[in-house]
C-alpha positions in Angstrom: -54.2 62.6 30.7 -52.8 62.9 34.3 -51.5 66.1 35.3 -47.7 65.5 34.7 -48.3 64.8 31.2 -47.7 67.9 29.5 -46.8 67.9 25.8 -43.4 68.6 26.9 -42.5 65.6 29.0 -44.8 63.7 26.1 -42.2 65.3 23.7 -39.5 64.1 25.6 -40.6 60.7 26.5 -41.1 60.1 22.6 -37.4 61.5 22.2 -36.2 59.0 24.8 -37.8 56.1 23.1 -36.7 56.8 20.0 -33.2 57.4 21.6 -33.8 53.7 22.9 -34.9 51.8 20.0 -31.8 53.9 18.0 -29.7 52.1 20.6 -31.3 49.0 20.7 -30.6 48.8 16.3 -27.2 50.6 16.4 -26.3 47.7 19.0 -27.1 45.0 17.0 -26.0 46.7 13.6 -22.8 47.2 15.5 -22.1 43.4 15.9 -23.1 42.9 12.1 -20.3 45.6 11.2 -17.5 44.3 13.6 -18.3 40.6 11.9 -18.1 42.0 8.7 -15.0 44.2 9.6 -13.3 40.8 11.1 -14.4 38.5 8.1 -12.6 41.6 5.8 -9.4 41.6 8.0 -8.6 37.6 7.9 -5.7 36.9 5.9 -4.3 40.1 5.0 -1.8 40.0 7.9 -4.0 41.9 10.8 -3.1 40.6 13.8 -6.6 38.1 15.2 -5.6 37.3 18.9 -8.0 39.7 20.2 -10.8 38.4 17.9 -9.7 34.3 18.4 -10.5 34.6 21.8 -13.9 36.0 22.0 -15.5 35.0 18.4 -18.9 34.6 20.8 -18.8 38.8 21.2 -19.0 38.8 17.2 -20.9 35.8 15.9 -24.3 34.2 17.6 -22.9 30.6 19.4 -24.2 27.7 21.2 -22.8 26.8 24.7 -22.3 23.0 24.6 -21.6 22.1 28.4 -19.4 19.6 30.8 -20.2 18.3 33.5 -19.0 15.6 36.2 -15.1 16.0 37.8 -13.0 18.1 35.8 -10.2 15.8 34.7 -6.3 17.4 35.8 -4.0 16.2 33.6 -1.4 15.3 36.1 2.1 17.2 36.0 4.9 15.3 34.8 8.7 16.3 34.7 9.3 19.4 33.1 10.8 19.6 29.4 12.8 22.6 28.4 12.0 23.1 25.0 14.5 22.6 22.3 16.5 25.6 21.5 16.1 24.7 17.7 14.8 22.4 15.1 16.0 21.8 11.8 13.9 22.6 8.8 14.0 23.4 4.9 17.6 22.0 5.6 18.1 24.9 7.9 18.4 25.1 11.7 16.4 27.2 12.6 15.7 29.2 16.7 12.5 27.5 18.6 11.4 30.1 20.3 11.7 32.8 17.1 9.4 30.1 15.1 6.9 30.5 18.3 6.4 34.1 18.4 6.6 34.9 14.6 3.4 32.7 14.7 2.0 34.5 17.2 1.5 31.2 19.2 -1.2 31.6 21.9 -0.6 28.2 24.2 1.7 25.4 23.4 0.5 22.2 25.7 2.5 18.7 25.8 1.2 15.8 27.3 3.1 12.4 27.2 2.2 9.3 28.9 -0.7 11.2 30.4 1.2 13.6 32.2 1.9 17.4 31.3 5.6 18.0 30.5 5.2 21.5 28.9 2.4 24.4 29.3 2.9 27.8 28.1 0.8 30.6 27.1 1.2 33.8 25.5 -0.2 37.3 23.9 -2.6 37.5 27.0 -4.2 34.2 26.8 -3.9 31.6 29.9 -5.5 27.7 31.0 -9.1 29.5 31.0 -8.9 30.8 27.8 -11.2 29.6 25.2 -9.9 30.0 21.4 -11.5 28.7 17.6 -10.7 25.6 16.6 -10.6 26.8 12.9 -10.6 23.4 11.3 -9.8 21.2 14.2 -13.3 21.4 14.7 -13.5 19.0 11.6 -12.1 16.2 13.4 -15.0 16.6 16.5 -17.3 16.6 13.9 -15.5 12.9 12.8 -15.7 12.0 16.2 -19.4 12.7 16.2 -20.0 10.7 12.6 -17.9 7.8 14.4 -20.5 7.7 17.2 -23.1 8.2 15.7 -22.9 5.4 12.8 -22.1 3.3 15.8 -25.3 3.8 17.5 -27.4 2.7 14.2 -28.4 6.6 13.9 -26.1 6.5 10.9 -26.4 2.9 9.5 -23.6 3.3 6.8 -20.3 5.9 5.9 -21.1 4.5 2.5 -24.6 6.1 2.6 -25.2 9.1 0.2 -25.4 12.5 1.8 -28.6 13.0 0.8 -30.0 10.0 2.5 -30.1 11.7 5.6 -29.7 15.8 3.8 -32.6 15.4 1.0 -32.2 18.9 0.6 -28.8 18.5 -1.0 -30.6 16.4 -3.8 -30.2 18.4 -7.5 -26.6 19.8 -6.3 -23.0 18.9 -6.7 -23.2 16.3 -3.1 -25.9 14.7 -5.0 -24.1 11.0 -5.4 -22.0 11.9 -2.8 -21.1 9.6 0.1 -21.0 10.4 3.8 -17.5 8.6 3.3 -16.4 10.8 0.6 -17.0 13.9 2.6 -15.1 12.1 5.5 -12.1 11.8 3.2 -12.2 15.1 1.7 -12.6 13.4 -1.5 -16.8 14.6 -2.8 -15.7 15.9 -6.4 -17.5 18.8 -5.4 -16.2 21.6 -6.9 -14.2 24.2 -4.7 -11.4 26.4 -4.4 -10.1 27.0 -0.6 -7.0 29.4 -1.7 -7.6 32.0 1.6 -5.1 34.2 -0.2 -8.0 35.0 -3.1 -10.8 37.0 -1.9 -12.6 35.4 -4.6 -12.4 32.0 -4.0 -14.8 29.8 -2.7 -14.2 29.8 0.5 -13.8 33.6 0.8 -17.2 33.4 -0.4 -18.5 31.4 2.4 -16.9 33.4 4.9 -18.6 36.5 3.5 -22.0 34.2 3.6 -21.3 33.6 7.4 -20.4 37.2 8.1 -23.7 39.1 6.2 -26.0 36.7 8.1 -26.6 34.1 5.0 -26.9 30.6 5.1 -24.6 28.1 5.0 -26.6 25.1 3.8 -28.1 27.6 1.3 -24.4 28.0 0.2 -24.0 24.3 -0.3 -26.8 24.1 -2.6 -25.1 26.5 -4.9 -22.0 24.2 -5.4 -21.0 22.0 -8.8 -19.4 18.9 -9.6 -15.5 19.3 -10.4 -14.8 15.1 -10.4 -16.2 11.7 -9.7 -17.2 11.3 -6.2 -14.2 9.2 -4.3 -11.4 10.0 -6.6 -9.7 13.0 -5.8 -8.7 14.6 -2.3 -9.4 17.9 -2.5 -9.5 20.0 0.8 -13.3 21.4 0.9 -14.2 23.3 4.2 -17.8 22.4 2.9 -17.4 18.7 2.6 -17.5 18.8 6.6 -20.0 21.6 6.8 -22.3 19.4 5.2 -21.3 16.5 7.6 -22.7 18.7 10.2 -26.2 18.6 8.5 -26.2 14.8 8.2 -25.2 15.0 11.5 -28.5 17.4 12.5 -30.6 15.0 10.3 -29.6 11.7 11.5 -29.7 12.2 15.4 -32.2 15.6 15.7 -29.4 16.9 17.6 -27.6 19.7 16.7 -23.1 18.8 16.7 -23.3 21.1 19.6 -25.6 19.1 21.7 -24.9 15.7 20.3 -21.4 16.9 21.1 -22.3 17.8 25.2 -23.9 14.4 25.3 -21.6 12.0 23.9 -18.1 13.9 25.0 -18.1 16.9 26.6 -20.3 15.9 29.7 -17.9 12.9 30.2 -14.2 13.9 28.8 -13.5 15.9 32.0 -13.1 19.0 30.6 -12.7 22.0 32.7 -14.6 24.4 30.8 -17.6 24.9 29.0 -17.1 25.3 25.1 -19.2 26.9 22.5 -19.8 26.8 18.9 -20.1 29.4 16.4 -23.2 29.7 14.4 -24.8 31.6 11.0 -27.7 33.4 11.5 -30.0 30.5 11.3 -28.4 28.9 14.2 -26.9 26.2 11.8 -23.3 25.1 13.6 -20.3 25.9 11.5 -19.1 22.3 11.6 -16.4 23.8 9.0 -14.5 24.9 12.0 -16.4 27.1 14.7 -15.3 24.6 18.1 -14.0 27.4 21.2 -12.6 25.1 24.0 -9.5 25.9 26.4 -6.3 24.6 25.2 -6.2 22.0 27.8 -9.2 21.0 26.7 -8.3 20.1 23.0 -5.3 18.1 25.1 -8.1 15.8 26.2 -9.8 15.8 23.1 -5.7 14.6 21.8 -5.8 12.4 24.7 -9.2 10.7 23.7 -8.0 9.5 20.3 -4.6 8.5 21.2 -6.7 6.2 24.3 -8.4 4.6 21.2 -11.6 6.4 21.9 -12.0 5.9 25.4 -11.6 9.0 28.1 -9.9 9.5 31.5 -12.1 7.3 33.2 -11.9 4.6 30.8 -15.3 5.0 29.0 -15.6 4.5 25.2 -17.1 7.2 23.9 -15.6 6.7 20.6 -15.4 3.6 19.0 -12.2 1.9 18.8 -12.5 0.8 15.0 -13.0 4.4 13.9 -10.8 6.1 15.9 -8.1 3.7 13.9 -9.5 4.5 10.7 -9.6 8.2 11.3 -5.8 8.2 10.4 -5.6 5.3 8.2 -5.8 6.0 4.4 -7.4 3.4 2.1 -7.1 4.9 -1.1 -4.3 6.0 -3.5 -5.5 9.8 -3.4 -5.1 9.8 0.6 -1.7 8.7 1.0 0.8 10.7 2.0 3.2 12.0 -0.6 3.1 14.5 -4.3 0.5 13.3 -6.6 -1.8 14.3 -9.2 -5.1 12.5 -7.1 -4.5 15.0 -4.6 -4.1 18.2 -3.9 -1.9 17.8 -0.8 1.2 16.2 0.2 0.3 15.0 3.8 -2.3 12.1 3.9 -6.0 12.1 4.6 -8.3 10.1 6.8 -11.7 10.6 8.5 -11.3 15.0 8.8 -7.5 14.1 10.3 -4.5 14.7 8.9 -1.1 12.7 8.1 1.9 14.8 7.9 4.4 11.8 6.7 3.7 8.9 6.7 0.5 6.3 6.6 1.6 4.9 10.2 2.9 7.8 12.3 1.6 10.3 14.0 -1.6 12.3 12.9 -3.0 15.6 13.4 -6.0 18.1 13.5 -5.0 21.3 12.1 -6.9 24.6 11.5 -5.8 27.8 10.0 -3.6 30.2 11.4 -1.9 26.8 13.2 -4.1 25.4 15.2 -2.9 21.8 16.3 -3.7 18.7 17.9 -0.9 16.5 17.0 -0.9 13.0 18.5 2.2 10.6 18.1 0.9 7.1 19.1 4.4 5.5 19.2 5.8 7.8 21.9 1.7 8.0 23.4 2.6 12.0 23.0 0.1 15.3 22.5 0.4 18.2 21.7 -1.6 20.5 21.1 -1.1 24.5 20.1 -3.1 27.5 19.4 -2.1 30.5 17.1 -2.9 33.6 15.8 -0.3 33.2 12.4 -0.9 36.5 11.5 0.6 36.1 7.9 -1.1 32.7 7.1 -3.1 32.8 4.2 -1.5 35.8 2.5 -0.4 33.8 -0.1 -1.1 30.7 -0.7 2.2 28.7 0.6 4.0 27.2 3.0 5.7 30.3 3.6 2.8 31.8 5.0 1.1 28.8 6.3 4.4 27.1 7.7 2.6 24.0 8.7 5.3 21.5 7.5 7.1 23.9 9.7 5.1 23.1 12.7 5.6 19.6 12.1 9.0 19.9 12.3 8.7 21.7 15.5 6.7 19.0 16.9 9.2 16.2 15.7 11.8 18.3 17.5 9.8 18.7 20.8 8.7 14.4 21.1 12.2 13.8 20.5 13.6 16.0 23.5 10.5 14.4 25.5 12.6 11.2 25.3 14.7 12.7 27.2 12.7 13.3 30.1 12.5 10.7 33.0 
């Protein structure tokens, strides 16, 4: 023992380590507390915008990273927003709607050039927000390529083709196609207002460090695989393993390599993950909001990007919003669950042939109107959505309406 170790300083070096490892734990038990604190506070009206913005300081992520010249979007001529817009047969004030919604960033791009950019609530162009379920429609994107490439060789392949660990559950018979369409007859109930539901339970599973393929496995059969829509978070979830499975990349990294090393985006973007670094394909995408623009801008360009590179395949990218069954059409019936129409993880507010839309809770948008070569795209921290479970909380027939009112003042502008 040297001569300044006396069983003082010994006592007090223990102390201090102690002290440090008690850090060290209370650190990391911290994070677990604030994630299950946040996963607690969605949907009963707490306001989110602080949490939307940095979900990488309360779950583990995955960077996935650009590279090459960052693409501008060139300005275009300014469009004042329309004072109003008529819904429920109402007319109704533009920029109340925007606030009561807690809108983060509206963005509107037509003919390639920006004509409106706002932010709000503290956010600005190098902000990064959740996609919520927009992220859905990257992990389409990332199918598309994918079966392209021969790594998938069918959308009519079972799940479990490329997943064998889904065997003996309720995707077992289940088509990659099915799960595309939101149509597995997996059993499932996505009612956010009911702590109880199913996909309550999943967000408790992500929040206490569980598994979200281990979740899968738990799920039954409700109908025949292919007959019904029914919206199921875990349908793309599970897309996200084929996904794994058929490529050995992760959606993160097949993600950086096929799109966000070439789409020009001006920021790096990161994915949410459970505790087993599994992707939540269900929804956990953080880009900029100019960045989903481009993501907008590389479907309505029929898959290819700034520069004119395909990087998604023409073919899907058109039947990504074209429904070929009964149950997907748009319109009130009993084979689905919604009124707007389905396609590949994208959404059709109206009709079968106008414009279509990734949307994620709390209205997040990427709305693309082909005929008028218009996107836009819009973040949100809606902090009553989900608190019951209809449009008056979710207001995204509202939104639409919004959006119809916005493309047709943009054909005003020279």
């Amino acid at each position: 023992m040297g001569k300044g170790w006396t069983p003082r300083r010994i006592a007090l070096g223990a102390v201090l380590a102690v002290v440090a490892i008690v850090l060290v734990v209370g650190v990391a038990k911290w994070r677990d507390i604030e994630r299950a604190r946040f996963v607690a506070s969605m949907f009963s009206g707490a306001d989110q915008v602080e949490h939307f913005r940095d979900m990488e300081g309360i779950f583990p992520s995955r960077v996935f990273h650009r590279a090459g010249p960052i693409y501008d979007i060139p300005q275009g001529a300014p469009l004042a927003l329309p004072a109003s817009y008529t819904f429920g047969g109402e007319t109704r004030d533009t920029q109340k709607f925007l606030a009561d919604v807690d809108t983060t960033g509206l963005l509107v791009v037509r003919d390639g050039k920006v004509l409106h950019e706002e932010y709000w609530r503290g956010n600005d162009k190098d902000t990064r927000w959740i996609s919520w379920s927009v992220g859905k429609s990257f992990i389409s994107a990332l199918i598309g390529i994918a079966v392209h490439e021969g790594k998938i060789q069918s959308i009519d392949d079972p799940l479990t083709k490329y997943a064998p660990e889904l065997k003996s559950t309720g995707y077992d018979g289940v088509s990659i196609k099915n799960a595309l369409q939101m149509s597995s007859g997996v059993r499932w109930n996505e009612d956010y207002s009911d702590r109880n539901s199913d996909i309550g339970r999943f967000g408790r599973t992500l929040a206490f460090g569980g598994s979200m393929v281990e979740f899968a496995k738990t799920l039954g059969r409700a109908h025949a695989p292919g007959t019904i829509n029914h919206y199921n978070s875990m349908d793309a979830q599970v897309l996200g393993l084929v996904l794994l499975r058929a490529t050995g990349k992760s959606p993160s990294e097949y993600l950086e390599e096929k799109i966000w090393s070439k789409i020009g985006a001006a920021r790096d973007g990161y994915w949410v993950l459970d505790d087993t670094g599994t992707e939540l394909a269900a929804g956990g995408v953080n880009v900029t909001l100019r960045d989903y623009a481009k993501f907008g801008l590389l479907y309505l360009n029929e898959g290819k990007d700034w520069q004119g590179e395909q990087l998604v395949p023409a073919d899907w990218v058109k039947a990504s919003h074209t429904p070929d069954a009964p149950q997907l059409m748009p319109g009130k019936r009993d084979t689905s669950d919604s009124a707007w129409g389905y396609g590949y993880l994208w959404w059709l507010p109206e009709t079968a042939d106008g414009p279509y839309s990734a949307v994620g809770i709390y209205n997040q948008f990427v709305y693309i109107d082909p005929a008028r070569h218009l996107v836009i795209a819009k973040t949100s921290a809606n902090h009553l959505y989900g608190t019951d479970n209809t449009e008056k909380s979710f207001r995204e027939d509202e939104t639409v309406a919004v959006f119809k009112a916005i493309a047709a003042a943009s054909d005003k502008v020279k």
